[in-house]
C-alpha positions in Angstrom: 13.1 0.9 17.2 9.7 0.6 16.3 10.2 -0.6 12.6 12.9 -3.2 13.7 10.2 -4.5 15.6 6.9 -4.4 13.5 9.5 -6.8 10.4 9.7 -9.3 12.8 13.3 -9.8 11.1 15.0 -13.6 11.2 18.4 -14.0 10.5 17.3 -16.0 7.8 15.3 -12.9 6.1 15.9 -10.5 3.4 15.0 -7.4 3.2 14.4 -4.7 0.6 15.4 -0.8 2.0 13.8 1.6 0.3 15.3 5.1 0.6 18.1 4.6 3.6 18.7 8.1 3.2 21.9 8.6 5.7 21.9 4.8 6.7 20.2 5.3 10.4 18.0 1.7 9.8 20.3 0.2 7.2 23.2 -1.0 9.4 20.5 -2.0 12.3 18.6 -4.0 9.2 22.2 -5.7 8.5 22.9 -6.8 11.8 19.5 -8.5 11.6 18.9 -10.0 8.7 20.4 -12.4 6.2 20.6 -9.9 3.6 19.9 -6.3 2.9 19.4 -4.5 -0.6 19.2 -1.1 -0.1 17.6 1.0 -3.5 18.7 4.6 -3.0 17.8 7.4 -5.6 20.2 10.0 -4.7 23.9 9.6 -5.8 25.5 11.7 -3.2 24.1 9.9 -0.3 25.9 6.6 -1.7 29.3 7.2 -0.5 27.8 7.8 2.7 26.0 5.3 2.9 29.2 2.6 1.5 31.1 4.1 4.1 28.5 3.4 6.7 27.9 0.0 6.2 31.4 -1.3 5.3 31.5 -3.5 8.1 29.2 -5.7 6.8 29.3 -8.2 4.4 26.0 -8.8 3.8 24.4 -5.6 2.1 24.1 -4.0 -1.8 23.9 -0.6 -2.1 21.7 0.1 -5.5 21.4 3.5 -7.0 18.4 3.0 -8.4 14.8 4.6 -8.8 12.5 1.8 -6.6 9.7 2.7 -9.0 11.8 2.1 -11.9 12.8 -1.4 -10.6 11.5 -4.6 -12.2 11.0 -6.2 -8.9 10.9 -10.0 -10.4 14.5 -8.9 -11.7 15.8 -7.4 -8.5 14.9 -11.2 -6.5 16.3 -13.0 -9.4 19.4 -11.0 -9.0 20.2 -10.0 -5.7 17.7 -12.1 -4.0 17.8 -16.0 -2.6 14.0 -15.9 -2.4 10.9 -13.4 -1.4 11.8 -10.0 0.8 10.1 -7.7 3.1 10.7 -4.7 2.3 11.1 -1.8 4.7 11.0 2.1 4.2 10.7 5.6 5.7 8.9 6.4 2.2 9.3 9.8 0.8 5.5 11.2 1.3 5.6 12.6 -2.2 5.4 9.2 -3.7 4.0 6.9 -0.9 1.3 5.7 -2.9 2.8 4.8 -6.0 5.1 2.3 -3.4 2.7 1.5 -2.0 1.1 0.4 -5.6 4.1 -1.5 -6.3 4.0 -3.7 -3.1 0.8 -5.1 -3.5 1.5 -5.4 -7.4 4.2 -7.4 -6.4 3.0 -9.1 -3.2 3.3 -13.1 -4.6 7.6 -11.8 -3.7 7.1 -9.3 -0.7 5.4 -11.1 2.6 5.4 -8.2 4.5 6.2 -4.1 4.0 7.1 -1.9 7.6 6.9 1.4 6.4 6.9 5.2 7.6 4.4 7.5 6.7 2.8 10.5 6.8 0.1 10.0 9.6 -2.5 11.0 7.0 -1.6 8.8 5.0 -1.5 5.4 7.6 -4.9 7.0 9.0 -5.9 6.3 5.4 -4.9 3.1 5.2 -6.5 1.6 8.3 -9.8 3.5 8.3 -13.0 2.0 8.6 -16.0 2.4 5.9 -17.8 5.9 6.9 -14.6 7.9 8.2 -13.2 10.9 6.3 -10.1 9.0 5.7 -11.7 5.7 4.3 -11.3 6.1 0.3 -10.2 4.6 -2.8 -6.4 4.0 -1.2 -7.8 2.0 1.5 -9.8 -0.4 -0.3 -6.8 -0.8 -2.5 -4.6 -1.6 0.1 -6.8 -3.7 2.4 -8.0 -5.9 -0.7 -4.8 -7.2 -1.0 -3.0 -6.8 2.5 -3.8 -6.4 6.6 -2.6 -3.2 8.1 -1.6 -2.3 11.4 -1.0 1.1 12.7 2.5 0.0 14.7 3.0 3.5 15.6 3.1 7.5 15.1 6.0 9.6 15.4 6.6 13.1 15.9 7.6 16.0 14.3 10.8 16.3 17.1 11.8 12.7 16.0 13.7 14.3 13.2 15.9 17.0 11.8 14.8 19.2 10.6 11.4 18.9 11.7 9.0 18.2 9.3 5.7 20.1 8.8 3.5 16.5 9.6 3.9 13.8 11.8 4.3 10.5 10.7 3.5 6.6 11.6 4.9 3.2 11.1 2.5 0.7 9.5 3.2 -3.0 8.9 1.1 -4.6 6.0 1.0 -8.0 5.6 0.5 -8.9 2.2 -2.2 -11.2 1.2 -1.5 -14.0 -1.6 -5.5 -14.0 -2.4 -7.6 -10.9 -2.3 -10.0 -10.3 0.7 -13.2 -10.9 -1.6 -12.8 -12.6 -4.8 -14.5 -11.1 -7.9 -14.9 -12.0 -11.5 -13.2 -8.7 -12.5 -11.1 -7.0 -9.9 -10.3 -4.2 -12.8 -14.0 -3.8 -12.9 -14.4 -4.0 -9.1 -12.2 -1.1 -8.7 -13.9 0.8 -11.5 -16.9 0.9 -9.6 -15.4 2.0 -6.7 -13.8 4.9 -8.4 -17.2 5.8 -9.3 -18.4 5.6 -5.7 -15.6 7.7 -4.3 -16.0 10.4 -7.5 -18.7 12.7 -5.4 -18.5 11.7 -1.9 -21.6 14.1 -1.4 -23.6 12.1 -3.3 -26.0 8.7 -2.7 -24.5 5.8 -4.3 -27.2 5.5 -6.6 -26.5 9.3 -8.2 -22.4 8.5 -8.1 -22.5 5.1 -9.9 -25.2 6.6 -12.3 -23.4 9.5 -13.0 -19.7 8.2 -13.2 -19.9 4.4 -14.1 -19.8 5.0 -18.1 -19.8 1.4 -19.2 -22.2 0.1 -21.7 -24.7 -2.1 -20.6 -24.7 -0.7 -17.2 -27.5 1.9 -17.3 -29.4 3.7 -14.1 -32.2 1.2 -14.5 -29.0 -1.7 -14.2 -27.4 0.2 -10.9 -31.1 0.2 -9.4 -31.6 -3.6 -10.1 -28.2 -4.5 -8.6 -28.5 -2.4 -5.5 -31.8 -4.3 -5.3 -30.1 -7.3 -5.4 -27.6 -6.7 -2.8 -29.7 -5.0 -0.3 -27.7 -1.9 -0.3 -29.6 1.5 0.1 -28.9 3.4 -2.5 -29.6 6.4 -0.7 -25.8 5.3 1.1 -23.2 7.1 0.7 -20.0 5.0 -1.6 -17.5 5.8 1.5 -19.5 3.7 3.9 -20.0 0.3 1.9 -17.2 -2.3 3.1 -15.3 -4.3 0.7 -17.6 -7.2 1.1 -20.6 -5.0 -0.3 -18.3 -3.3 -2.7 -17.3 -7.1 -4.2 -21.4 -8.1 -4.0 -22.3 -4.8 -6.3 -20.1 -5.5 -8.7 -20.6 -8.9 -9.0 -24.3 -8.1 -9.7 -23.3 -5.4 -12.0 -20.8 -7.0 -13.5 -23.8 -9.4 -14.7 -25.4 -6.0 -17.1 -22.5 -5.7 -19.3 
């Protein structure tokens, strides 16, 4: 299985399960691993999922909310140290997980998850594609993601209405660029993605409210950088991102 694969499990690893659903990965993820948690929301897949997996000594079964989790509690108490964490995410809150994995990267190494294709074509697109945005920068600031795979609608059943795709992220302990203010950095890329039909110059001016930071301020720093400001905010990388708002950061 293609998710077994991209976790690069040990036998001395631990892994997080988010959402084993019927249990399909969860008793492969106990046969290789040291330990599995697995966080399931709904209570009627829990008996199922017990009976399952009885076999094994080495698995919690949690009925839990993930996002409700304190993760720092959860490797206190049912962890020996960090865990990957693998999931076939529910796409209706991928990327509030996805969120909570790089909020919490200093425990999780690596995350193998399934997705909605969309969604992992988001995630590894490059600056000037219709998919690069706001979740991309936020992921790859923080992480390196791989496309491991996609997977089609006749995978499961029922048959959903998308297709889907495993990505494996591994989390990074340092951003990609450092900045003074990463709050700040991602306030001006907000403002950059805000009208993608618009230059840079008119998004930042229009949608970067913060005192001290007028049009006159935007001009100076795109000056500064070298940046075009007739560009568009979906085709700067994260390098030029982190240089424009360390320049603007300078005005407030």
């Amino acid at each position: 299985m293609s998710m077994l694969k991209a976790a690069q499990l040990s036998p001395e690893d631990e892994v997080l399960e988010i959402g084993p659903g019927l249990g399909v990965l969860t008793s492969e993820l106990c046969s290789r691993a040291k330990k599995v948690v697995a966080v399931e929301k709904d209570r009627q897949l829990i008996p199922i999922l017990e009976d399952l997996t009885r076999d094994f000594k080495n698995i919690c079964i949690l009925e839990s909310d993930v996002l409700k989790l304190d993760m720092e509690e959860l490797r206190e108490s049912h962890f020996e140290g960090n865990f990957k964490v693998v999931a076939n995410l529910p796409y209706y809150i991928t990327s509030p997980i996805l969120m909570k994995i790089i909020e919490n990267r200093h425990l999780i190494p690596m995350a193998v998850l399934m997705v909605q294709k969309e969604v992992a074509q988001r995630l590894t697109a490059s600056p000037g594609t219709k998919e690069y945005g706001i979740l991309t920068i936020a992921v790859n600031m923080y992480a390196d993601v791989k496309m491991v795979c996609t997977i089609g609608k006749e995978a499961f059943l029922p048959p959903p209405k998308v297709k889907s795709a495993v990505v494996q992220i591994v989390l990074r302990q340092e951003p990609r660029e450092q900045v003074e203010d990463e709050a700040f950095f991602f306030k001006v890329v907000e403002a950059a993605f805000g009208e993608r039909r618009k230059t840079l110059r008119n998004s930042l001016s229009r949608r970067l409210n913060i005192s001290g930071i007028d049009t006159e301020a935007i001009d100076k720093a795109l000056e500064v950088t070298g940046i075009d400001p007739m560009r568009r905010g979906e085709t700067l990388s994260i390098k030029e991102f982190a240089k424009l708002t360390e320049e603007l950061h300078k005005f407030i």
